[in-house]
C-alpha beads as a LAMMPS data file, in Angstrom:
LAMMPS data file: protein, C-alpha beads

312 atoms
311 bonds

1 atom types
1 bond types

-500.0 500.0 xlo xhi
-500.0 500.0 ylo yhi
-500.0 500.0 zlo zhi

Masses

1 110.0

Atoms # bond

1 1 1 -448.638 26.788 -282.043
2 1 1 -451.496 26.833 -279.424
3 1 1 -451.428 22.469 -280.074
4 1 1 -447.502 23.121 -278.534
5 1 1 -448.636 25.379 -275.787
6 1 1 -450.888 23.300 -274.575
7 1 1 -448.840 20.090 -274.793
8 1 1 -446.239 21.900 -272.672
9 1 1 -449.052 22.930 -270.268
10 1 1 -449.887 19.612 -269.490
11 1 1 -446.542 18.495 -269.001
12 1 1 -445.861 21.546 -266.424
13 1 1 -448.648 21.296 -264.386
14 1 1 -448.261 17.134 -264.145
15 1 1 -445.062 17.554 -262.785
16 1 1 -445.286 20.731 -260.423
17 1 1 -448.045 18.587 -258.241
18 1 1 -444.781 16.521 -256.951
19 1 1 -443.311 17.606 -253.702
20 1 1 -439.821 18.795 -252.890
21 1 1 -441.031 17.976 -249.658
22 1 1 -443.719 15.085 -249.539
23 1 1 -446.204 16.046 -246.388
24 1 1 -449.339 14.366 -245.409
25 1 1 -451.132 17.669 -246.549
26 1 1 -450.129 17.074 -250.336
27 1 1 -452.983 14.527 -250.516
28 1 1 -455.536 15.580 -247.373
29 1 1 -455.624 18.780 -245.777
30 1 1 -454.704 17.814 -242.552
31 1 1 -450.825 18.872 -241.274
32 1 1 -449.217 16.611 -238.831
33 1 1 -450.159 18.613 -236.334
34 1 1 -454.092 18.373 -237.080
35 1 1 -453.465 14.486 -237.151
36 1 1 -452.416 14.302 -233.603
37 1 1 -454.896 16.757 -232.613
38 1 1 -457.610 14.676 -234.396
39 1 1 -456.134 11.599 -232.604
40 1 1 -455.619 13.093 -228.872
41 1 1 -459.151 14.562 -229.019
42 1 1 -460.472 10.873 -230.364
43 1 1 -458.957 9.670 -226.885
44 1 1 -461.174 12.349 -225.114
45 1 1 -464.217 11.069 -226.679
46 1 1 -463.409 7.482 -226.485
47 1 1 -462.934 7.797 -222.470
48 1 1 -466.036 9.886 -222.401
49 1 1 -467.896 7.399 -223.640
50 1 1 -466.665 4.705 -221.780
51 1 1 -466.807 6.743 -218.723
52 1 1 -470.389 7.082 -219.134
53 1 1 -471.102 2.977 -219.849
54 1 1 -468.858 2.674 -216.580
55 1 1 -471.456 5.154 -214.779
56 1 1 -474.443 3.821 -216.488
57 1 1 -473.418 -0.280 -214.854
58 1 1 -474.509 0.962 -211.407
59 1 1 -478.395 1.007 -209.960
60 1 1 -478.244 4.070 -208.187
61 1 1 -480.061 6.629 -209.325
62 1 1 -477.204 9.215 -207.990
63 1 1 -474.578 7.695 -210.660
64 1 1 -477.125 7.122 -213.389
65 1 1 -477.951 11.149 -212.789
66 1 1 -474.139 11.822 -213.119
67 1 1 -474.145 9.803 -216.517
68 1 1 -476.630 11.908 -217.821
69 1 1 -475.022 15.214 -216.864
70 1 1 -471.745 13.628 -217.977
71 1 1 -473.104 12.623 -221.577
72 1 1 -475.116 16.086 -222.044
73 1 1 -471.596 17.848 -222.088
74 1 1 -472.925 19.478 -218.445
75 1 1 -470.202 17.522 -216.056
76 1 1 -466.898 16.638 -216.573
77 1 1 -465.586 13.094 -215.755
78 1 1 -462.544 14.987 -213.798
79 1 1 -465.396 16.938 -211.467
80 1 1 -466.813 13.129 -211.005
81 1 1 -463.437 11.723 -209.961
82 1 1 -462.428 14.621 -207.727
83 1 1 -465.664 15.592 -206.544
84 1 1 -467.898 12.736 -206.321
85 1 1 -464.758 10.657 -205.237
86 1 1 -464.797 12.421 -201.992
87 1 1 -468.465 12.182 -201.250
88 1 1 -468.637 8.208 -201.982
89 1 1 -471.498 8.717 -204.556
90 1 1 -469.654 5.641 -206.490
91 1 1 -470.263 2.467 -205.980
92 1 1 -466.847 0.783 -205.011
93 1 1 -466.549 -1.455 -208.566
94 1 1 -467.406 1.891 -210.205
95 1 1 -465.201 3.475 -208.665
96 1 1 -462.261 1.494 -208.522
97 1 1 -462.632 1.284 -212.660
98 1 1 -462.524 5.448 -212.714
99 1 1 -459.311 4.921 -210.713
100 1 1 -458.050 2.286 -213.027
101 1 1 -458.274 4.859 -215.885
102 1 1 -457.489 8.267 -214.532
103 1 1 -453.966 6.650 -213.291
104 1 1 -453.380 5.508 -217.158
105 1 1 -451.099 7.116 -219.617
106 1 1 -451.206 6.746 -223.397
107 1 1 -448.193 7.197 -225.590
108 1 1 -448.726 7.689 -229.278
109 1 1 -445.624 6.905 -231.080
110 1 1 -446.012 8.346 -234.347
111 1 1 -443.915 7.136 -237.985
112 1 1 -444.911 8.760 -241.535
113 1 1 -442.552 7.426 -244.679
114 1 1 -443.762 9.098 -247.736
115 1 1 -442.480 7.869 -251.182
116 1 1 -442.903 9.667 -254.634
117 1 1 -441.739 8.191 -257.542
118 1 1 -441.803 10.154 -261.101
119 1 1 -441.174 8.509 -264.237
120 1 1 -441.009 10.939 -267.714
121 1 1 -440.608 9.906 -270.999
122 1 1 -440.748 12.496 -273.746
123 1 1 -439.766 11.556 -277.273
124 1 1 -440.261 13.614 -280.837
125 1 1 -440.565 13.201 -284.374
126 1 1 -439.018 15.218 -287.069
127 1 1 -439.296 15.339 -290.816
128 1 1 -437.632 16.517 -293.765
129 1 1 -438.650 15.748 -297.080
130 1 1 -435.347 14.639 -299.655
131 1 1 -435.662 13.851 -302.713
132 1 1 -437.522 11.094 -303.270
133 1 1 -437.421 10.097 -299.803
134 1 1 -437.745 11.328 -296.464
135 1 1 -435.531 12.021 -293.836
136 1 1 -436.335 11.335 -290.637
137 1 1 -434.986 11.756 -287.060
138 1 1 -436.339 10.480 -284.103
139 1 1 -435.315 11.962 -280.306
140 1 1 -436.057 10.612 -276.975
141 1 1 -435.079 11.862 -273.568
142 1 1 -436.329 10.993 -269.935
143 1 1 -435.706 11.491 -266.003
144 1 1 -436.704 9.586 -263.176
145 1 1 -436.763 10.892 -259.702
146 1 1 -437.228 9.509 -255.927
147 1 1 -438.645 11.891 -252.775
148 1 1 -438.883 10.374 -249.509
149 1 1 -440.192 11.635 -246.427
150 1 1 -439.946 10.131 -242.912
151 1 1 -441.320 11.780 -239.806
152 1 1 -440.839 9.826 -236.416
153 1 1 -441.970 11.086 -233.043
154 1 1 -443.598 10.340 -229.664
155 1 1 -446.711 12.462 -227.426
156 1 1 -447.027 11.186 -223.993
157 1 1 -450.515 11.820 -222.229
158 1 1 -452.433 10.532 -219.130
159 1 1 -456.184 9.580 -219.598
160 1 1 -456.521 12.722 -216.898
161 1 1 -454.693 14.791 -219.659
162 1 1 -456.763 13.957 -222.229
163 1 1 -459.743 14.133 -220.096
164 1 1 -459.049 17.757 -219.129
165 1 1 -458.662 18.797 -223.328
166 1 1 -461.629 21.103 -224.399
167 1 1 -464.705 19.603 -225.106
168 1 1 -466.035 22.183 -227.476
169 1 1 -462.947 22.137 -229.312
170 1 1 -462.376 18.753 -229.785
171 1 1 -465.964 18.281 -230.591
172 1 1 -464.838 20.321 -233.892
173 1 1 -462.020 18.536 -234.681
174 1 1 -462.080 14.927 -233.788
175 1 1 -463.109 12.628 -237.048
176 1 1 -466.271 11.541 -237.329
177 1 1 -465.892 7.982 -238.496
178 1 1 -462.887 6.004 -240.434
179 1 1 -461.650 7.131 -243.550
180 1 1 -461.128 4.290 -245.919
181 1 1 -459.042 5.872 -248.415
182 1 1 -456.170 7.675 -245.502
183 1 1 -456.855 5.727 -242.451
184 1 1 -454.741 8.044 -240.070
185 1 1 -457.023 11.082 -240.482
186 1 1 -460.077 9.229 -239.601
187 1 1 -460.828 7.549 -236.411
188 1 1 -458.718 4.679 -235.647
189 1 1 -459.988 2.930 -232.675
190 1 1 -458.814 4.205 -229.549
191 1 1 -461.966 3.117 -227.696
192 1 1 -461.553 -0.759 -228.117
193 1 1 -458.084 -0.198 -227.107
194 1 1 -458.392 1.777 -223.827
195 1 1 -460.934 -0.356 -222.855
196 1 1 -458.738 -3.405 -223.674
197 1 1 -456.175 -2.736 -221.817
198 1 1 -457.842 -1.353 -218.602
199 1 1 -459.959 -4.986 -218.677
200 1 1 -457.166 -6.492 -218.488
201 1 1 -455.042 -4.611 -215.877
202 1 1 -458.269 -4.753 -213.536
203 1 1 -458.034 -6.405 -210.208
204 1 1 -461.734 -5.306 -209.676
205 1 1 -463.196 -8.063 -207.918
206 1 1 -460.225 -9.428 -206.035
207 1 1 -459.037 -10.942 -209.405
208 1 1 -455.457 -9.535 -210.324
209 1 1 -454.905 -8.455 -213.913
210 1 1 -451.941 -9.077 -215.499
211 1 1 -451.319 -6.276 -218.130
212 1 1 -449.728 -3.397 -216.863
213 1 1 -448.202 -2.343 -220.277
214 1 1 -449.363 -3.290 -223.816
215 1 1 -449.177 -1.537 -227.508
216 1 1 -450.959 -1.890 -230.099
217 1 1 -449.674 -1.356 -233.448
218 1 1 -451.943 0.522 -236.458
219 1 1 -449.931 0.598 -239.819
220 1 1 -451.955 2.180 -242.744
221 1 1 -450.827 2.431 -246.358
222 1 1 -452.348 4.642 -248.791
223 1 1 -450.926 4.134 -252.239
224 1 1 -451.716 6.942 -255.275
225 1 1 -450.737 6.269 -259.029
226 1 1 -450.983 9.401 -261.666
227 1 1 -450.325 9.628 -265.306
228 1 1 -450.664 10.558 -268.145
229 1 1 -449.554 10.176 -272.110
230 1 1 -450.400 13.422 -274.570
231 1 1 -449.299 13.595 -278.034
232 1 1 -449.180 15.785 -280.855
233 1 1 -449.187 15.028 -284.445
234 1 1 -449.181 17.802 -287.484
235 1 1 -451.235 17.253 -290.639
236 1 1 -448.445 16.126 -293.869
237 1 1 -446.388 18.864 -294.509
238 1 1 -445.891 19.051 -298.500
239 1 1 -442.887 21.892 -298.373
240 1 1 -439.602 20.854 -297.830
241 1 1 -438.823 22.179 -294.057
242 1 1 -437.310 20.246 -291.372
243 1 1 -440.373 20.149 -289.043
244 1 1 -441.973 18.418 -286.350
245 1 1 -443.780 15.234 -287.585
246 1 1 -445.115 13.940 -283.789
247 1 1 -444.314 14.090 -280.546
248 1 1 -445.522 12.330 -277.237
249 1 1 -444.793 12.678 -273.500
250 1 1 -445.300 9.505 -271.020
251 1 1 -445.587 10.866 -267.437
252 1 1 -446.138 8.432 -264.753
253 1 1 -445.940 9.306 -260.751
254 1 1 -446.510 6.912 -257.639
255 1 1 -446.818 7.613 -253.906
256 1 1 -447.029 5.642 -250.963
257 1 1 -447.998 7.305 -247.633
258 1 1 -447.341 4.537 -244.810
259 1 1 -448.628 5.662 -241.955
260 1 1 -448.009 3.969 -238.437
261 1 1 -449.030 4.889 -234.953
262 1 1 -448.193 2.408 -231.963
263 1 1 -450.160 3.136 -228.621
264 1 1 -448.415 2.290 -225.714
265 1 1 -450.231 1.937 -222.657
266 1 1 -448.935 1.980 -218.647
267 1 1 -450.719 2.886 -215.226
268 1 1 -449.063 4.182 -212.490
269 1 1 -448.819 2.610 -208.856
270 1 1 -451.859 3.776 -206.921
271 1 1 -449.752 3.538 -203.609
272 1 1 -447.602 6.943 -205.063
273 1 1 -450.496 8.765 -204.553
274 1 1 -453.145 9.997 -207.735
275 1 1 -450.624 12.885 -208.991
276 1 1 -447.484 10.851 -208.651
277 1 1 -449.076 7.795 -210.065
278 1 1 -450.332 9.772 -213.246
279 1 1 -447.031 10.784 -213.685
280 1 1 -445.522 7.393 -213.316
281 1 1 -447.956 5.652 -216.228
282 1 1 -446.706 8.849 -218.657
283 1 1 -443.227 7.406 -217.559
284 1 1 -444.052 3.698 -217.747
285 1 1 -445.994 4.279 -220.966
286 1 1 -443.016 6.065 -222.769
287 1 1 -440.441 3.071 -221.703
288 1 1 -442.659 0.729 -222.973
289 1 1 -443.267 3.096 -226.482
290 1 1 -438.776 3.054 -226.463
291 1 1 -438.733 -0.528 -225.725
292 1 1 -440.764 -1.319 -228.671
293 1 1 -439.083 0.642 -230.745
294 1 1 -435.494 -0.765 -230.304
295 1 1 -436.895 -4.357 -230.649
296 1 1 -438.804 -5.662 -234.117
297 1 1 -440.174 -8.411 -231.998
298 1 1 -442.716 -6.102 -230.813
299 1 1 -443.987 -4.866 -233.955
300 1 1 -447.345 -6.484 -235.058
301 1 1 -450.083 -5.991 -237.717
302 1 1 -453.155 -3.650 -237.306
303 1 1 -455.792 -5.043 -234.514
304 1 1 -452.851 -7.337 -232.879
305 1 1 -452.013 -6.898 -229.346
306 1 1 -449.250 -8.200 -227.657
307 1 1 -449.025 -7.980 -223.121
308 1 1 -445.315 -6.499 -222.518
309 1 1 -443.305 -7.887 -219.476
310 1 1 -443.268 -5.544 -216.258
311 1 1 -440.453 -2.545 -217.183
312 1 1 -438.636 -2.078 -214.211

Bonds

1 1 1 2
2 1 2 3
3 1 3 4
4 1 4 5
5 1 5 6
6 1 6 7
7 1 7 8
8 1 8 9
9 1 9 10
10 1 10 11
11 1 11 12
12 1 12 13
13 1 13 14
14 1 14 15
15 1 15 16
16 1 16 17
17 1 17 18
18 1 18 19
19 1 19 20
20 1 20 21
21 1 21 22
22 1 22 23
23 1 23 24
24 1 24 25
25 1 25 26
26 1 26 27
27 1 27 28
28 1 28 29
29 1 29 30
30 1 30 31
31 1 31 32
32 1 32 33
33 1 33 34
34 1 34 35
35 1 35 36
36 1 36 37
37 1 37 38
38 1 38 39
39 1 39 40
40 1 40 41
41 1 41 42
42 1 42 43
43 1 43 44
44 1 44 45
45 1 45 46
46 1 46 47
47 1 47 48
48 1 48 49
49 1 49 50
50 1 50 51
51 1 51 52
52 1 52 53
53 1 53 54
54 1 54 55
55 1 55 56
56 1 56 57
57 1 57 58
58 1 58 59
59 1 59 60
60 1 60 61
61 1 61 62
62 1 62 63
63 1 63 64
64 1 64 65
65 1 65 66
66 1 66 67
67 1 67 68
68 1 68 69
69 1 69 70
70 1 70 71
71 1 71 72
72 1 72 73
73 1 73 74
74 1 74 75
75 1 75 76
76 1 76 77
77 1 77 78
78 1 78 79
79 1 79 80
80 1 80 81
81 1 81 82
82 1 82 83
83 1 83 84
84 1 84 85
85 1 85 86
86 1 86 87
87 1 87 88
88 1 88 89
89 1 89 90
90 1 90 91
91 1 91 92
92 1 92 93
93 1 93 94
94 1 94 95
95 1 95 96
96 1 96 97
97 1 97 98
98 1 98 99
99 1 99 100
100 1 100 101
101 1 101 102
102 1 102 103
103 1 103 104
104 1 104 105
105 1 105 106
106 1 106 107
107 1 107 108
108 1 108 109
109 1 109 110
110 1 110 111
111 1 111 112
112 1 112 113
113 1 113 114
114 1 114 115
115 1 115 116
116 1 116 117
117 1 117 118
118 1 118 119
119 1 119 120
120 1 120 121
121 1 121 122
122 1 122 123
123 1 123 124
124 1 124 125
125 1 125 126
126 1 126 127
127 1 127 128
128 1 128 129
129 1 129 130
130 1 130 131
131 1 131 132
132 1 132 133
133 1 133 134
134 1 134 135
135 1 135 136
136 1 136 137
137 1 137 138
138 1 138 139
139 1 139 140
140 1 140 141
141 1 141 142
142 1 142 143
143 1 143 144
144 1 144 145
145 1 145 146
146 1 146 147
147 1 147 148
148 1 148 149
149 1 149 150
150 1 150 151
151 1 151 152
152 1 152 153
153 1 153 154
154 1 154 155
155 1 155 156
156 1 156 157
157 1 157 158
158 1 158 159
159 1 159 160
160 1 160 161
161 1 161 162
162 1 162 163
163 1 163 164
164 1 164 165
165 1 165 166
166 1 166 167
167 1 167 168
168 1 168 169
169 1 169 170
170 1 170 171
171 1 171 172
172 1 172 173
173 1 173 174
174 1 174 175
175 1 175 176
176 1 176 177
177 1 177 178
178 1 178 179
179 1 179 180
180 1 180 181
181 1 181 182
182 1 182 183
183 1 183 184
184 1 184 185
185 1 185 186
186 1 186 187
187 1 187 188
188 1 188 189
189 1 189 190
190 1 190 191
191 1 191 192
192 1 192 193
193 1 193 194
194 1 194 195
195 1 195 196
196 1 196 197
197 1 197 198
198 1 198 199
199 1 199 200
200 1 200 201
201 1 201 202
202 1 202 203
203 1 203 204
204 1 204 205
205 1 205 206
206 1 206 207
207 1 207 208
208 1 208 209
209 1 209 210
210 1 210 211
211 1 211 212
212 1 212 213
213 1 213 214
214 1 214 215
215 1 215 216
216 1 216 217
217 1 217 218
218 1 218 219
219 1 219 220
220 1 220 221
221 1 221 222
222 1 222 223
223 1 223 224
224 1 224 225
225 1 225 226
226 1 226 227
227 1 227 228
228 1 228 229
229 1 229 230
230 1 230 231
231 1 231 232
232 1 232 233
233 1 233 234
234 1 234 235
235 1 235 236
236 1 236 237
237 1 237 238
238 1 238 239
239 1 239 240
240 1 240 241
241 1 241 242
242 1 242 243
243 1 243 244
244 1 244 245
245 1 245 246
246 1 246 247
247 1 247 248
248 1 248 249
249 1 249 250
250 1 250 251
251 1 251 252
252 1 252 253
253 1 253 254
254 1 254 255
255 1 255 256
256 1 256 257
257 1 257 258
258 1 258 259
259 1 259 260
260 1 260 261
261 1 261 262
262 1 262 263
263 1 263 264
264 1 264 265
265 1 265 266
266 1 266 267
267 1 267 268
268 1 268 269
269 1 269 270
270 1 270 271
271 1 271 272
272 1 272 273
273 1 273 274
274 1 274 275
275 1 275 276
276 1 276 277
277 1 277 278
278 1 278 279
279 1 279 280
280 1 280 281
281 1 281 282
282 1 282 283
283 1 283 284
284 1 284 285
285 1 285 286
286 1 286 287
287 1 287 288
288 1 288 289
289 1 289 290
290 1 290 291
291 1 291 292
292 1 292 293
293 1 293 294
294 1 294 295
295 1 295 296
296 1 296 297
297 1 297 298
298 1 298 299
299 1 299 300
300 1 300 301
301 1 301 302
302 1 302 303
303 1 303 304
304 1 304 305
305 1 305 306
306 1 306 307
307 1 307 308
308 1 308 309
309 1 309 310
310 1 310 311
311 1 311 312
């Protein structure tokens, strides 16, 4: 009896781990939501840091002060921009870069397809001595069953957005390095990226850029297999009852969490002003995140970039 207990134990708690619903928290902790947090507040740190290098590429001792206070937490890079700005503390390259990336906008276009896949296979053996002989019946049964999951959305911020998120609180959330086994809750490069892009949109230098949209396309695929074969078998019986000779269960579950993330980058004409222009790259950047979208030709692997044409 307790052999049949357990048996049936095993078999229950195998298949309650699989999901009506397949989320992203059935295999890490982190909800949707605390992905895109994790990712918005990776932005913040990324353009901290590369505000700083930009700060610390100057000679005076003024701007290598303000890198300092920037990098201790004790300044933000928005008082820098709308303070500083004013009082011409930046040098004119410096400061012409710090324009470049406050009138940026970032759209993260977001796509999560989960698949679970459950095999069972149960079958039993049954005995009953006759005569001479033995009779013997064997059963089998099984069920196979397909979840999946897909999850498709957009968040639009400016690099003065993400600038202005809390720096405290983002400090306890943002990831801390990559994550091997589920790429999309570790850190997935924004730095490189930003810093792409605004390279080659600069005109710093009387040299005109020529990218003023690109994406960049991160697909990550975390595959899971799961299973598991008990069996039971009874000692001989000698009396003559129809019993249960053997039995064995075959239980077998897959998942594949594809997770894909496209950042679309735009900055806004300078000419509109700073507070229309940021609100022209969130526009820009969202047409180009839609354009991609509704043509394949602009999907590319991981670490590929592809320069857009102008969106009028």
């Amino acid at each position: 009896m307790y052999r049949s207990v357990a048996f049936v134990g095993i078999c229950a708690v195998f298949v309650a781990g699989c999901a009506i619903h397949p989320l992203p928290e059935d295999v890490t902790r982190d909800t949707t939501y605390d992905i895109v947090q994790k990712i918005r507040c990776e932005g913040r740190e990324a353009l901290d840091e590369i505000s700083v290098e930009l700060l610390r590429t100057s000679t005076d001792p003024r701007t290598l002060a303000l890198a300092d206070r920037v990098e201790a937490g004790e300044l933000s890079v928005i008082d820098i921009f709308e303070k500083y700005r004013r009082q011409l503390v930046l040098e004119r390259d410096v400061l012409a870069l710090f324009a470049a990336y406050t009138l940026t906008a970032v759209t993260f276009d977001f796509a999560f397809t989960i698949t679970e896949e459950n095999d069972n296979q149960a079958a039993a053996d049954f005995r009953l001595p006759v005569g001479n002989g033995t009779f013997t019946l064997d059963t089998k049964a099984g069920a196979k069953f397909q979840r999946k999951a897909q999850r498709k959305f957009m968040i639009t911020n400016s690099f003065y957005e993400l600038h202005r998120l809390d720096r405290t609180r983002c400090a306890n959330i943002v990831a801390r390095a990559g994550n091997i086994i589920y790429p999309i809750t570790g850190k997935i490069g924004l730095k490189e990226v930003f810093q792409t892009f605004v390279r080659l949109d600069s005109s710093v230098g009387g040299k005109p850029g020529g990218a003023s949209q690109f994406n960049d396309n991160l697909t990550f695929t975390t595959t899971l297999h799961a299973g598991a074969n008990p069996k039971i078998a009874l000692d001989p019986i000698a009396d003559r009852r129809f019993r249960l000779a053997s039995a064995n269960i075959d239980l077998n579950a897959s998942r594949e969490d594809e997770h894909q993330v496209v950042v679309n980058l735009a900055k806004g004409d300078v000419l509109k002003g700073f507070d229309r222009a940021r609100l022209d790259a969130k526009a820009q950047s969202k047409i180009v995140a839609e354009l991609r979208r509704t043509d394949s030709f602009f999907i590319f692997p991981r670490n590929s970039v592809r320069i857009l044409p102008g969106v009028q």
